[in-house]
Residue frames as a rotation matrix with the C-alpha (Angstrom) as fourth column:
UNK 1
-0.946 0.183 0.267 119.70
-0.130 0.540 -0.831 138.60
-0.297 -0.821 -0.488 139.48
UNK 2
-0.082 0.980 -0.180 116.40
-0.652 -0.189 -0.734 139.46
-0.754 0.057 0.654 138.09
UNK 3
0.029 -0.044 -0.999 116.95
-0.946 0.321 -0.042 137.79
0.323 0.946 -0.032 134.81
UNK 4
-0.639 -0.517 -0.569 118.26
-0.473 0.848 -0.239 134.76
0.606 0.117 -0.787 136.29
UNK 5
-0.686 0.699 0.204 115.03
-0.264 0.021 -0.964 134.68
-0.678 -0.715 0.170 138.76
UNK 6
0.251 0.777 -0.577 112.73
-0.836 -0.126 -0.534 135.09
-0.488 0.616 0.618 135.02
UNK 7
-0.002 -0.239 -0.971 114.61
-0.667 0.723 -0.176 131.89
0.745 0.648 -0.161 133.63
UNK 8
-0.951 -0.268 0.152 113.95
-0.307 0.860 -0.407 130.08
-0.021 -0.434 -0.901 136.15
UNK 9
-0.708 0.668 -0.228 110.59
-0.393 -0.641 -0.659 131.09
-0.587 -0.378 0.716 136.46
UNK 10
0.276 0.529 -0.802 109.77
-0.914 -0.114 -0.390 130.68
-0.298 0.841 0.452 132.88
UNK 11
0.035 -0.604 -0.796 112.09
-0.656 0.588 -0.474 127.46
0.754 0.539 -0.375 132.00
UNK 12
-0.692 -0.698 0.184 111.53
-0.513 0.296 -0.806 125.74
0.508 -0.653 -0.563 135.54
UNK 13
-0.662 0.712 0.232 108.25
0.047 0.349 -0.936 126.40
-0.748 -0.609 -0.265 137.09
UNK 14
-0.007 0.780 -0.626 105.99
-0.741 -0.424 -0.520 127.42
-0.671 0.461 0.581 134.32
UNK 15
-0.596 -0.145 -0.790 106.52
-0.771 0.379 0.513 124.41
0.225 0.914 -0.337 132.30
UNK 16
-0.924 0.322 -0.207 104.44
0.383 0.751 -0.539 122.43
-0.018 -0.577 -0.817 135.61
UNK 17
-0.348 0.886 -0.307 101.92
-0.404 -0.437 -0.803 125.35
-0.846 -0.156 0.510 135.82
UNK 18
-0.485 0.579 -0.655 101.38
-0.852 -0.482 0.205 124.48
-0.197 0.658 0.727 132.25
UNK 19
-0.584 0.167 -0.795 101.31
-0.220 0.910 0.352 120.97
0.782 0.381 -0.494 132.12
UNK 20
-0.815 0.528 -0.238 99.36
0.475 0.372 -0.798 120.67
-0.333 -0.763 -0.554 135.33
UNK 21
-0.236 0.954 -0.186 96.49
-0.256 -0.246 -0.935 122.79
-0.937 -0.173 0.302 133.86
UNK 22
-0.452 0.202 -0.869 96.58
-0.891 -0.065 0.448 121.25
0.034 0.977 0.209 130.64
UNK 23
-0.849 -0.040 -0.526 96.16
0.021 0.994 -0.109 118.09
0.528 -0.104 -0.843 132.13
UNK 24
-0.451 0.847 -0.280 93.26
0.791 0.234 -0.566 118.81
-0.414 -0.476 -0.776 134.73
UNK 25
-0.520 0.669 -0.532 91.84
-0.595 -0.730 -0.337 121.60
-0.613 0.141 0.777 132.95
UNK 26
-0.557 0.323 -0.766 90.96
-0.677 0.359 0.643 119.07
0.482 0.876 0.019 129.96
UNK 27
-0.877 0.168 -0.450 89.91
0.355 0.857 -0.374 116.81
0.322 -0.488 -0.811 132.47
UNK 28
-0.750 0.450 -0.485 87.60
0.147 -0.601 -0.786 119.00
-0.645 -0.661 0.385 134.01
UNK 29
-0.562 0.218 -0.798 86.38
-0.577 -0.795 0.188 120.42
-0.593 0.566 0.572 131.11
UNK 30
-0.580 0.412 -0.703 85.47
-0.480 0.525 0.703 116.95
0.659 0.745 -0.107 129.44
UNK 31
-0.527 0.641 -0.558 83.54
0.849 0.429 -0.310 115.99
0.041 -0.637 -0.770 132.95
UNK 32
-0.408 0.382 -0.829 81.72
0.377 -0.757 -0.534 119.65
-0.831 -0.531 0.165 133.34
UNK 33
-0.053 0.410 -0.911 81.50
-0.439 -0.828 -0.347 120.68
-0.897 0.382 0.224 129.64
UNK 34
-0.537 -0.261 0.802 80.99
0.548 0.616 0.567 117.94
-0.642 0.743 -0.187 126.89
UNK 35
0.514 0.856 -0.049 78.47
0.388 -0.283 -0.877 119.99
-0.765 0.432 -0.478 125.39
UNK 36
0.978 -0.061 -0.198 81.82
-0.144 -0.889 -0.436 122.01
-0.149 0.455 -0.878 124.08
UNK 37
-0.065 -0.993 0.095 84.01
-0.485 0.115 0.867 119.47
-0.872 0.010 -0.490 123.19
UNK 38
0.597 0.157 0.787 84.30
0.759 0.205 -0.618 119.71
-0.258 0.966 0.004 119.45
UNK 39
-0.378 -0.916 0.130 86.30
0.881 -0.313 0.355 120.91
-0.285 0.249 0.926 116.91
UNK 40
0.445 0.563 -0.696 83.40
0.097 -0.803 -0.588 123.64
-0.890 0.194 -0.413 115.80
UNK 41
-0.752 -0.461 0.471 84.15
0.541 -0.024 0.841 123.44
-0.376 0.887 0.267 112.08
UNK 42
-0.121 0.630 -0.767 82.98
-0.088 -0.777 -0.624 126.32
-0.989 -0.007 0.150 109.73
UNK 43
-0.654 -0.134 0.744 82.91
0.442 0.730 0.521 124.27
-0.614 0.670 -0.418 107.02
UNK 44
-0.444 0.727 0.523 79.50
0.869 0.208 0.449 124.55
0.218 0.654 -0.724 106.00
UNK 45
0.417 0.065 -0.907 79.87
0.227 -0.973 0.035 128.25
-0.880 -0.221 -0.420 106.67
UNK 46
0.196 -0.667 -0.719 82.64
-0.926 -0.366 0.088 128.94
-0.322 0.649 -0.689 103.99
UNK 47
0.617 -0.288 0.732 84.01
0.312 0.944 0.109 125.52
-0.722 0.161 0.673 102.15
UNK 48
0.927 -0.373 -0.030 86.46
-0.144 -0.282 -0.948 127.90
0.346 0.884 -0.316 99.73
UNK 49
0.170 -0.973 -0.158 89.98
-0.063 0.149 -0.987 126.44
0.984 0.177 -0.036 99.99
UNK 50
0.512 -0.229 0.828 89.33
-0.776 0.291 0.560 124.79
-0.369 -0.929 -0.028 103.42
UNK 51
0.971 -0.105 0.214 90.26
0.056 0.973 0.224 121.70
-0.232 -0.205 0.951 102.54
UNK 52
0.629 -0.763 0.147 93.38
0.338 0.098 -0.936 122.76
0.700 0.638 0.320 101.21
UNK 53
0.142 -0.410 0.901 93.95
-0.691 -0.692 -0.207 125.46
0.708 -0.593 -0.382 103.99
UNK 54
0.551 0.132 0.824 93.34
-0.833 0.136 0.536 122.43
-0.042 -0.982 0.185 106.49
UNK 55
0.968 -0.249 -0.034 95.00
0.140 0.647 -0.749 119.73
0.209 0.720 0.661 104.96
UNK 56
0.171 -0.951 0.256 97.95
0.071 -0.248 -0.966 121.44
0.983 0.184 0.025 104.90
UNK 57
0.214 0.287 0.934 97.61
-0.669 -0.654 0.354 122.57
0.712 -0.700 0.052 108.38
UNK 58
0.827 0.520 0.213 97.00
-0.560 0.792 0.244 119.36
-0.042 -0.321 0.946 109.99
UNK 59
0.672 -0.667 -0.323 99.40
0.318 0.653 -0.688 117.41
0.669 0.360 0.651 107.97
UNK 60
-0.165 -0.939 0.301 102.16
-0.082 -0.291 -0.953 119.97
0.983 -0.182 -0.029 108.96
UNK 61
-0.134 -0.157 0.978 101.29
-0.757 -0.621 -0.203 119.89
0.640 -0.768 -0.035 112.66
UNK 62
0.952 0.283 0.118 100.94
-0.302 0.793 0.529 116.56
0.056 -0.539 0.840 113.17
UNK 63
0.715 -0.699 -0.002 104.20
0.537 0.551 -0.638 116.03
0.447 0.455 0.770 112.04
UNK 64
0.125 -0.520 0.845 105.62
-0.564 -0.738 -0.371 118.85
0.816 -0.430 -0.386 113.79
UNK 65
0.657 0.436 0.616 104.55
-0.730 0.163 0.663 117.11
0.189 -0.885 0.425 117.43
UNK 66
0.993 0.118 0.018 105.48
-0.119 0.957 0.263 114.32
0.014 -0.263 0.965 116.71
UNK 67
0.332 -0.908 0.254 108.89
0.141 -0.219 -0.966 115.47
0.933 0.356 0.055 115.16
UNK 68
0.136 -0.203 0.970 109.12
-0.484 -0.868 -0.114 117.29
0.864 -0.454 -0.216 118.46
UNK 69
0.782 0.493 0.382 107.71
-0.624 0.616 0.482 114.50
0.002 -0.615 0.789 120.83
UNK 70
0.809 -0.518 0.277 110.30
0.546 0.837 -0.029 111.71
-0.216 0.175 0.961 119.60
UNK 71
0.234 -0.937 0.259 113.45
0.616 -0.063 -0.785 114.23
0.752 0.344 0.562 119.00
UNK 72
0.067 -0.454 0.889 113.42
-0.471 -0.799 -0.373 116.03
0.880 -0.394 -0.267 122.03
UNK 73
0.382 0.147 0.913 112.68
-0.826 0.497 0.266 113.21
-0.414 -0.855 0.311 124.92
UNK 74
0.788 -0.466 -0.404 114.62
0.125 0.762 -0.636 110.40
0.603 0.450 0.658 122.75
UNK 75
0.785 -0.617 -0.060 117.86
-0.388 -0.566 0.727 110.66
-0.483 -0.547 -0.683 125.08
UNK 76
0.290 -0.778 -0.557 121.01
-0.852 -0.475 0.219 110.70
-0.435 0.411 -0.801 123.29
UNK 77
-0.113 0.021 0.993 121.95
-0.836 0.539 -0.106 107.29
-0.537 -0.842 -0.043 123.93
UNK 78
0.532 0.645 0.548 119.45
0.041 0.627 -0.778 105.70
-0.845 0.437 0.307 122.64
UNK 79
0.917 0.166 0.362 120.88
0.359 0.049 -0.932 106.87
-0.173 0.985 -0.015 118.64
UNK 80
0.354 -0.897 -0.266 124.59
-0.879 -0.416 0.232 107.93
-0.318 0.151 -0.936 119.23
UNK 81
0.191 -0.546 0.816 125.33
0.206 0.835 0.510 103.99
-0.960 0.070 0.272 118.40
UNK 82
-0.362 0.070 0.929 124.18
0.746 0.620 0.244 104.81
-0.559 0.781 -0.277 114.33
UNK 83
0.450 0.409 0.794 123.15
0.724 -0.688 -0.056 108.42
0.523 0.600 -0.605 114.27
UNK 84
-0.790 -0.610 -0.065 125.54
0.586 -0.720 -0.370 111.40
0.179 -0.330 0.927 114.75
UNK 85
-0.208 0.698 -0.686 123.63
0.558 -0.491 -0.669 114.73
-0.804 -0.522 -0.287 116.43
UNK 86
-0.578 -0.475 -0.664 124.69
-0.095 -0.769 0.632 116.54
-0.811 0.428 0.399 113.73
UNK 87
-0.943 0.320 -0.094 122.92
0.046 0.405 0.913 114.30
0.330 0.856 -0.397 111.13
UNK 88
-0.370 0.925 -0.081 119.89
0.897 0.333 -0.290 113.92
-0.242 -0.180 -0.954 113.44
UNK 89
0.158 0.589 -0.793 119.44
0.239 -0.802 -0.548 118.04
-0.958 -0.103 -0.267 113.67
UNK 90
-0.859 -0.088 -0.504 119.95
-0.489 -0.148 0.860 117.94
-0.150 0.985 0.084 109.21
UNK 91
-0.595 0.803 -0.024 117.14
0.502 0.395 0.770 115.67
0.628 0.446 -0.638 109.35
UNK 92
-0.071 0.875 -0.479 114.97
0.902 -0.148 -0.405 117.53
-0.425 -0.461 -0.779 111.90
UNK 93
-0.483 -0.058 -0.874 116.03
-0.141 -0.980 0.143 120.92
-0.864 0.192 0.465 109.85
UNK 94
-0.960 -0.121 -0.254 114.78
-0.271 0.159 0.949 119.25
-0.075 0.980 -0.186 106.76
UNK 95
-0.654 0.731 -0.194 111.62
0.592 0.654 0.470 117.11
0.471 0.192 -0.861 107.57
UNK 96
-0.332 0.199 -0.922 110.69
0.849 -0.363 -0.384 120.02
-0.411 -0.910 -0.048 110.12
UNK 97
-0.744 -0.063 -0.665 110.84
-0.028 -0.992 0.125 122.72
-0.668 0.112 0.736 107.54
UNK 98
-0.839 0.536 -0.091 108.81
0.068 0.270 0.960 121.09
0.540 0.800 -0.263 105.09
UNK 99
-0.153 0.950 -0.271 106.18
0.798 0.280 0.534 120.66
0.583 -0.135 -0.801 107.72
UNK 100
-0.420 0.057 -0.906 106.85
0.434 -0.864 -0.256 124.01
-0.797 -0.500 0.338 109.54
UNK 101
-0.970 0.164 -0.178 106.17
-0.240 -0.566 0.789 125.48
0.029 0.808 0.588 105.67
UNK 102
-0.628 0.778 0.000 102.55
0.266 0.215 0.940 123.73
0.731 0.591 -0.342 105.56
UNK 103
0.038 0.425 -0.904 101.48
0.912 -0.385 -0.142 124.44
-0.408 -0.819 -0.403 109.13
UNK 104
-0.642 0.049 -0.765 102.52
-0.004 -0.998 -0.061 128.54
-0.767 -0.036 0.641 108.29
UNK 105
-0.892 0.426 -0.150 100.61
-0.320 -0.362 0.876 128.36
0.318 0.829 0.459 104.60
UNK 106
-0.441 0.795 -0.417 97.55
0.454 0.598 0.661 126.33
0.774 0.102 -0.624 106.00
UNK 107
-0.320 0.166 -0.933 97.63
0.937 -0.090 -0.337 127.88
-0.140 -0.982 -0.127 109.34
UNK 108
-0.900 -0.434 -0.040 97.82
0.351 -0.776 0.524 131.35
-0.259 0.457 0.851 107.69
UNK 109
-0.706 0.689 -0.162 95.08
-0.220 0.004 0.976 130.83
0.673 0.725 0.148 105.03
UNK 110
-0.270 0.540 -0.797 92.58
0.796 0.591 0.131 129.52
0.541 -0.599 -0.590 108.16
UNK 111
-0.200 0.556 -0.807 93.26
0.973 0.014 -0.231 132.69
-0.118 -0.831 -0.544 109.61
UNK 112
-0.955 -0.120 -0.270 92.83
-0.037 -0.857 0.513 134.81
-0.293 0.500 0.815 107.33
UNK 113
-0.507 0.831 -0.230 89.46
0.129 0.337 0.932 133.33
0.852 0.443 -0.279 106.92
UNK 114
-0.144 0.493 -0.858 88.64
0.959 0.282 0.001 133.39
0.242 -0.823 -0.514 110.30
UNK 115
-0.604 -0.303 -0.737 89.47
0.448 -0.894 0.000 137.63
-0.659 -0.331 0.675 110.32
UNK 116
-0.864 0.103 -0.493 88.56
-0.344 -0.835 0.428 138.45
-0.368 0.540 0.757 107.34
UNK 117
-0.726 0.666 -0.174 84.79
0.380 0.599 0.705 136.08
0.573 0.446 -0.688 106.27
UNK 118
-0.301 0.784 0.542 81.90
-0.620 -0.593 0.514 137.64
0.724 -0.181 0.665 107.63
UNK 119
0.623 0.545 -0.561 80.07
-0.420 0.838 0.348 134.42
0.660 0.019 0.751 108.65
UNK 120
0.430 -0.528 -0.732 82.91
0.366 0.843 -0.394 132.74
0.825 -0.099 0.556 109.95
UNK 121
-0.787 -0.609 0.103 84.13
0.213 -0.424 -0.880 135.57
0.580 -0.671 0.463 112.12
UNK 122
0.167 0.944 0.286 80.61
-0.743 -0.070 0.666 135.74
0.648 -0.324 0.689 113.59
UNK 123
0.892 0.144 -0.429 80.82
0.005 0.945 0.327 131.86
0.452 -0.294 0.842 114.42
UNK 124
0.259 -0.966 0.022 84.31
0.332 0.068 -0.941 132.73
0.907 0.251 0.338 115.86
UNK 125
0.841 0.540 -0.041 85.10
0.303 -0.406 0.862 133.25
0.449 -0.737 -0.505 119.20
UNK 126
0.748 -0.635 0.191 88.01
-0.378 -0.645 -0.665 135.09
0.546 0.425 -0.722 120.11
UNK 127
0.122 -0.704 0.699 90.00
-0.503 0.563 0.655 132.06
-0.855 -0.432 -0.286 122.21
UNK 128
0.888 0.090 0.451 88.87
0.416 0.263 -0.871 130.66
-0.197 0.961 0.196 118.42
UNK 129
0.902 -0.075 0.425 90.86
0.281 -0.646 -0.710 133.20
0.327 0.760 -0.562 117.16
UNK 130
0.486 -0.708 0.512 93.73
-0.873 -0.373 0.314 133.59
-0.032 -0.600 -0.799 119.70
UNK 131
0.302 -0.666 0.682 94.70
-0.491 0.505 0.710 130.36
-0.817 -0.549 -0.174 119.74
UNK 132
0.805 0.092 0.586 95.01
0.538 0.302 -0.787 129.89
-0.249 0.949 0.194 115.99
UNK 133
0.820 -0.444 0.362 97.15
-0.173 -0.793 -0.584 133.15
0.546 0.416 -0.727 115.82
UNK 134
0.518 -0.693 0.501 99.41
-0.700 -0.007 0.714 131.89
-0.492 -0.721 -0.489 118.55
UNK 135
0.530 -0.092 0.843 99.78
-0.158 0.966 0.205 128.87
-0.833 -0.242 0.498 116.38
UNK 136
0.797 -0.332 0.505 100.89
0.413 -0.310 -0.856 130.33
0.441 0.891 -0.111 113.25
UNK 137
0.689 -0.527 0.497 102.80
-0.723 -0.463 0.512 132.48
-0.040 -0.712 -0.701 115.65
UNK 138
0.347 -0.617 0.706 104.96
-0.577 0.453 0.680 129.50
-0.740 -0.643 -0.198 116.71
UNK 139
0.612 -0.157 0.775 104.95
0.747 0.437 -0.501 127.81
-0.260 0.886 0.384 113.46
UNK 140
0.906 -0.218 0.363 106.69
-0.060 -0.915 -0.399 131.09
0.419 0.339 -0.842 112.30
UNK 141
0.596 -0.648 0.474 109.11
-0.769 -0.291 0.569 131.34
-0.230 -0.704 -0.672 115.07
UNK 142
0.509 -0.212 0.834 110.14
0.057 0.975 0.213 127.35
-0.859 -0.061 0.509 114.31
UNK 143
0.829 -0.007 0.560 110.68
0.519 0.383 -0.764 128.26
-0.209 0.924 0.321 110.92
UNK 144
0.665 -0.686 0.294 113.13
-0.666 -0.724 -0.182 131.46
0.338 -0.075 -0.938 111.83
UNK 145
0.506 -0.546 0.668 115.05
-0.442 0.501 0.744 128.82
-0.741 -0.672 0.013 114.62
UNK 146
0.862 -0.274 0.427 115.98
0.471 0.744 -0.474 126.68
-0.188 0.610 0.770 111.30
UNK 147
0.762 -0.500 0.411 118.26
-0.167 -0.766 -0.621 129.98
0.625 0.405 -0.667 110.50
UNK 148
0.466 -0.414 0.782 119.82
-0.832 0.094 0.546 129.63
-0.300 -0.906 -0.300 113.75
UNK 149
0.421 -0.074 0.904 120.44
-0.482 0.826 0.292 126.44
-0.768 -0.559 0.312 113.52
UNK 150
0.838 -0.433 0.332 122.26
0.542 0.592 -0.596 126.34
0.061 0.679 0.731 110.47
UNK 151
0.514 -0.752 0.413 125.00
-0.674 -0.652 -0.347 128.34
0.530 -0.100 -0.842 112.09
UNK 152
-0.474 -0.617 0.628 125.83
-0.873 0.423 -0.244 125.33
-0.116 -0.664 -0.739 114.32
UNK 153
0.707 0.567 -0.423 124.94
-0.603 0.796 0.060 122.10
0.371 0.212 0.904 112.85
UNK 154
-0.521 -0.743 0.419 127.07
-0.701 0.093 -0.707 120.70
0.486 -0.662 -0.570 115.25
UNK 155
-0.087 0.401 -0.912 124.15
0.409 0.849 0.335 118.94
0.909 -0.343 -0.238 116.93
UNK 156
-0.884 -0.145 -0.445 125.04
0.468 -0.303 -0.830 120.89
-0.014 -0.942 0.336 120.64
UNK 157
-0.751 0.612 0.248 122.19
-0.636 -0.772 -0.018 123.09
0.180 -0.171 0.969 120.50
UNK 158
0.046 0.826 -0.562 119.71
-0.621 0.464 0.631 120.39
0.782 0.320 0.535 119.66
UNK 159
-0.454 -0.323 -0.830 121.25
0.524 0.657 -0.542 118.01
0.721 -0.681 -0.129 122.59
UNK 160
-0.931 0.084 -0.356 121.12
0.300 -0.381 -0.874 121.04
-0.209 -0.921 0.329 125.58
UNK 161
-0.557 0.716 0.420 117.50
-0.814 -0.571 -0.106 121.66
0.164 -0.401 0.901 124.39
UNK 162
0.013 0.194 -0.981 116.81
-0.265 0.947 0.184 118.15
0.964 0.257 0.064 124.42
UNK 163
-0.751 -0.224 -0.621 118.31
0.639 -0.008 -0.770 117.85
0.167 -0.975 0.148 128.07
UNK 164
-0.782 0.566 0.261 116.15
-0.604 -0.792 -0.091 120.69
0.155 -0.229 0.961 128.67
UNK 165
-0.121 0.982 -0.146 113.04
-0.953 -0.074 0.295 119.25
0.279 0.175 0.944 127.69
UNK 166
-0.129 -0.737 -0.663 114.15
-0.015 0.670 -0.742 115.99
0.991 -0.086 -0.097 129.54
UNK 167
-0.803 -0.596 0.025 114.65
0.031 -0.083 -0.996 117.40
0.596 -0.799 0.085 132.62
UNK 168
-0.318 0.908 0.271 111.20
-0.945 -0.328 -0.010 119.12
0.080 -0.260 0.962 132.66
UNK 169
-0.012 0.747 -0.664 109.49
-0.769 0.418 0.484 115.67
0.639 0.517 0.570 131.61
UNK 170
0.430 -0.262 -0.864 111.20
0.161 0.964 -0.212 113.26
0.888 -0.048 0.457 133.72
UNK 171
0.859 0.390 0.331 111.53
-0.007 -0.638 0.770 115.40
0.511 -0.664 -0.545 136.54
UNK 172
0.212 -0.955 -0.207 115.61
0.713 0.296 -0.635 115.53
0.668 -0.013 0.744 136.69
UNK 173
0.651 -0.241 -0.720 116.07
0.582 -0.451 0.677 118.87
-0.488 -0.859 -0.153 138.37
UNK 174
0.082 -0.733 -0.675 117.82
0.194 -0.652 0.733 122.06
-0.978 -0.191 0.089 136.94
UNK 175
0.086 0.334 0.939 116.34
0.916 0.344 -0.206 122.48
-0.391 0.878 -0.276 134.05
UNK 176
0.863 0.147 -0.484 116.62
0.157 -0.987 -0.020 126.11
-0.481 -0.059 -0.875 133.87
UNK 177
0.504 -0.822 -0.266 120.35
-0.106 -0.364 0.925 125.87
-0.857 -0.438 -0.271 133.75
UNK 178
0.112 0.061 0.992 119.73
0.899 0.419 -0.127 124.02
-0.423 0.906 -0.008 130.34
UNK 179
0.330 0.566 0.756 118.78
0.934 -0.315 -0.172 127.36
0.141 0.762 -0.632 128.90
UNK 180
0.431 -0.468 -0.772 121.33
0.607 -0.482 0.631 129.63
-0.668 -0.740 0.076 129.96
UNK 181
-0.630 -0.708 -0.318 123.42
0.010 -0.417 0.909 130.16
-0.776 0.569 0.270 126.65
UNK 182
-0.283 0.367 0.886 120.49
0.836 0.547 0.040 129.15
-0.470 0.752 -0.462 124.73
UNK 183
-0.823 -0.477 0.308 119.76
0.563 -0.612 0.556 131.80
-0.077 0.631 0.772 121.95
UNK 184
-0.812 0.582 0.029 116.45
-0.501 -0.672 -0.546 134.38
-0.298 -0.458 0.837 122.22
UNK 185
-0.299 0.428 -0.853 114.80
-0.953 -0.086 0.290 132.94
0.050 0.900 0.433 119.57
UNK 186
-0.418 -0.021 -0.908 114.66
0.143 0.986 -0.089 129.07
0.897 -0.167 -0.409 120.76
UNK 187
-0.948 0.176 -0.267 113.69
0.258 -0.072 -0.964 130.78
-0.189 -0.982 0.022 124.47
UNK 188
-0.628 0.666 -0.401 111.04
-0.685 -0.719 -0.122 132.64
-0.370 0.198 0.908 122.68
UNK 189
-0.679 0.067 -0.731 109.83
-0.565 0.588 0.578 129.63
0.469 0.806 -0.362 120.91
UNK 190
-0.892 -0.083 -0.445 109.97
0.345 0.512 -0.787 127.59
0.293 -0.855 -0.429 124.35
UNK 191
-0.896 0.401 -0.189 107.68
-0.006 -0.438 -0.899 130.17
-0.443 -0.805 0.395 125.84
UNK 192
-0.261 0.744 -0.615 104.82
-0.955 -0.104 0.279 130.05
0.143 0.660 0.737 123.05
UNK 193
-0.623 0.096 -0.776 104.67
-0.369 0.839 0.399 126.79
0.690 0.535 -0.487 123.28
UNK 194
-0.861 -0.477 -0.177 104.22
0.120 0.149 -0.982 126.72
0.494 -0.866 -0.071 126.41
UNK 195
-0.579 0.736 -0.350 101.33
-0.492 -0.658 -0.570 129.11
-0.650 -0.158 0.744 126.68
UNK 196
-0.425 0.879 -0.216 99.79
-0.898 -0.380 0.221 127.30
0.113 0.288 0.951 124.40
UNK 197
-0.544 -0.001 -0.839 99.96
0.361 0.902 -0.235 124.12
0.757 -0.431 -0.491 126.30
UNK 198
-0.952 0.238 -0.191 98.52
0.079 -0.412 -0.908 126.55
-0.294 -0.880 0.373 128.99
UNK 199
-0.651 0.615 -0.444 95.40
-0.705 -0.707 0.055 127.67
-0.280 0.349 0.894 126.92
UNK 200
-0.969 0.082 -0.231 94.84
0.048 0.988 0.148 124.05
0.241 0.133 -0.961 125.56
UNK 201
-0.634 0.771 -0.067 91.91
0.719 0.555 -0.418 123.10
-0.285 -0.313 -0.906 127.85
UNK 202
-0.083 0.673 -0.735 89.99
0.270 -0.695 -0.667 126.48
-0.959 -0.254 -0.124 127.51
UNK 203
-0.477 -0.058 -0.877 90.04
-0.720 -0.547 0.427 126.27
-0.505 0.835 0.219 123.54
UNK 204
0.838 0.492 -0.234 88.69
-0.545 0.761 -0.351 123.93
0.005 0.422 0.907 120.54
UNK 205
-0.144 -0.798 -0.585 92.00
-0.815 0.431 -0.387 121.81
0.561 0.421 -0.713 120.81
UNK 206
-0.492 0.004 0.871 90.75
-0.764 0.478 -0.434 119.84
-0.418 -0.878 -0.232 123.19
UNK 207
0.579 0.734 -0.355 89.12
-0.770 0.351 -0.533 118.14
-0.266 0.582 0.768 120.45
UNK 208
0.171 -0.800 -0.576 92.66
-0.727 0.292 -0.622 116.40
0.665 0.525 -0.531 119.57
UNK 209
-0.326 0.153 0.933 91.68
-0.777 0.519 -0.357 114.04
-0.539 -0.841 -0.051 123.06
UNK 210
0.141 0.538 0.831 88.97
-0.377 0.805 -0.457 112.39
-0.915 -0.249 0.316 120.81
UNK 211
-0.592 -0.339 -0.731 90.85
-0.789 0.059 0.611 111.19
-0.164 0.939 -0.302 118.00
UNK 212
0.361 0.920 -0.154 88.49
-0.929 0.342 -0.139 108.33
-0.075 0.193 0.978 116.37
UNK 213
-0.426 -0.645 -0.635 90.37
-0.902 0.360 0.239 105.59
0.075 0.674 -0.735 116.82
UNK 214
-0.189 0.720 0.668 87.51
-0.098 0.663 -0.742 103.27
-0.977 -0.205 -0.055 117.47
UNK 215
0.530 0.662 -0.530 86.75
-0.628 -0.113 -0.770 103.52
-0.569 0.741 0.355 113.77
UNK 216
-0.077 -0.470 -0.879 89.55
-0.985 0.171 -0.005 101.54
0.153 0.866 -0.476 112.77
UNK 217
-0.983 -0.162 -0.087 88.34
-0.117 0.916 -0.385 98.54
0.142 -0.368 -0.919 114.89
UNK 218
-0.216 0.927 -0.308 84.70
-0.629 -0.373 -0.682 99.04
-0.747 0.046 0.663 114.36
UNK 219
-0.535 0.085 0.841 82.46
0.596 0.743 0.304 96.49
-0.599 0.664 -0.448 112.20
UNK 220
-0.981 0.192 0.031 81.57
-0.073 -0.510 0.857 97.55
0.180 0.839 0.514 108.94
UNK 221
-0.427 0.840 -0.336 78.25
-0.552 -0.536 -0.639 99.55
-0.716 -0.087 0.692 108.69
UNK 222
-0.640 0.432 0.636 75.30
0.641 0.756 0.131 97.50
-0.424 0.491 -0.761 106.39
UNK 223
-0.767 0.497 -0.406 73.73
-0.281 -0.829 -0.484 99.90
-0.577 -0.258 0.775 104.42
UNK 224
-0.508 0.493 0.706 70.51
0.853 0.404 0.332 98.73
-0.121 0.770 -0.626 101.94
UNK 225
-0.960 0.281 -0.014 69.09
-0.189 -0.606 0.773 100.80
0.209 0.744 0.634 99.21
UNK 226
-0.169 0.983 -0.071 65.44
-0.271 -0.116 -0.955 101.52
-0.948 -0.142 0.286 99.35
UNK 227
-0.706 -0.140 0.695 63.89
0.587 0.435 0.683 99.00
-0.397 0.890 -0.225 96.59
């Protein structure tokens, strides 16, 4: 009874708690505190093997989202005319690992800099530091699930977490029930993520609001040389 009380809990309500404070907390936070919305780069603290360490990072986690964004709220439907499940979860086990592999080396190497640099762990505050470690953390956990998931390339697994993540979004009802047989390791996943949708507003991700796309519709700067 208890168990089945903690999966709802965790797989029902807590996916609203988070998304409701990810949503007004950032709000809030970007009316009350602009002062501390930035990404705080320590660049020009340390500049050994950032760019690589971020680079990689980045790359792999944009691609992750999105991977995540467009294969888990796509409903079946839509791609059973021209794409078996089976094939879709070979390509999300493939394009996923490649970017699960650069998120863990980039994510890694960031925070090992952030622990172990003098300077940088000074400049480093320790939601800084928590929510990096959660993120490797989950990058990790994504990269174990692949294991799983080549025991049953069936496609079923990928479908009922799909429905899952569905239900939550689109506000079907009985989502929990999604996540009944589902294996620790995918629940465990779920729940990091989750948390760190929760943390979001109260960290430097909130920087990922002001992506620059004004720069790509922007008129070109005139600069002139001093004669």
């Amino acid at each position: 009874m208890f168990i089945e009380y903690l999966q709802h809990l965790i797989y029902g309500y807590y996916p609203y708690l988070a998304g409701t404070v990810f949503l007004v907390g950032s709000l809030v936070r970007y009316d009350q505190g602009q002062f501390t919305w930035k990404t705080g780069s320590s660049q020009m603290l340390s500049s050994k093997n950032m760019r690589l360490a971020s680079n990689l990072f980045h790359i792999g986690i944009i691609v992750i989202f999105f991977g995540h964004l467009v294969g888990m709220l796509t409903p079946h439907w839509v791609y059973a005319p021209f794409l078996h499940a089976g094939t879709k979860q070979l390509i999300a086990i493939v394009v996923g690992g490649i970017a699960g592999a650069m998120c863990v080396v980039g994510g890694a190497m960031l925070l090992y800099r952030r622990l172990v640099n003098p300077r940088v762990k000074a400049s480093s505050s320790l939601m800084d530091t928590l929510i990096l470690g959660l993120i490797v953390l989950q990058a990790c956990l994504g990269m174990v699930t692949i294991i799983f998931s080549l025991g049953h390339m069936d496609g079923e697994m990928m479908l009922t977490l799909s429905s899952w993540a569905q239900s939550i979004v689109f506000f079907s009802g009985g989502a929990a029930d999604y996540m009944q047989e589902v294996s620790w390791i995918y629940k465990l996943h779920i729940f990091i993520g989750l948390t760190i949708i929760l943390l979001f507003p109260f960290s430097r991700l909130v920087h990922v609001w002001s992506v620059p796309f004004g720069y790509l519709t922007r008129r070109y700067q005139i600069v002139r040389r001093r004669s």
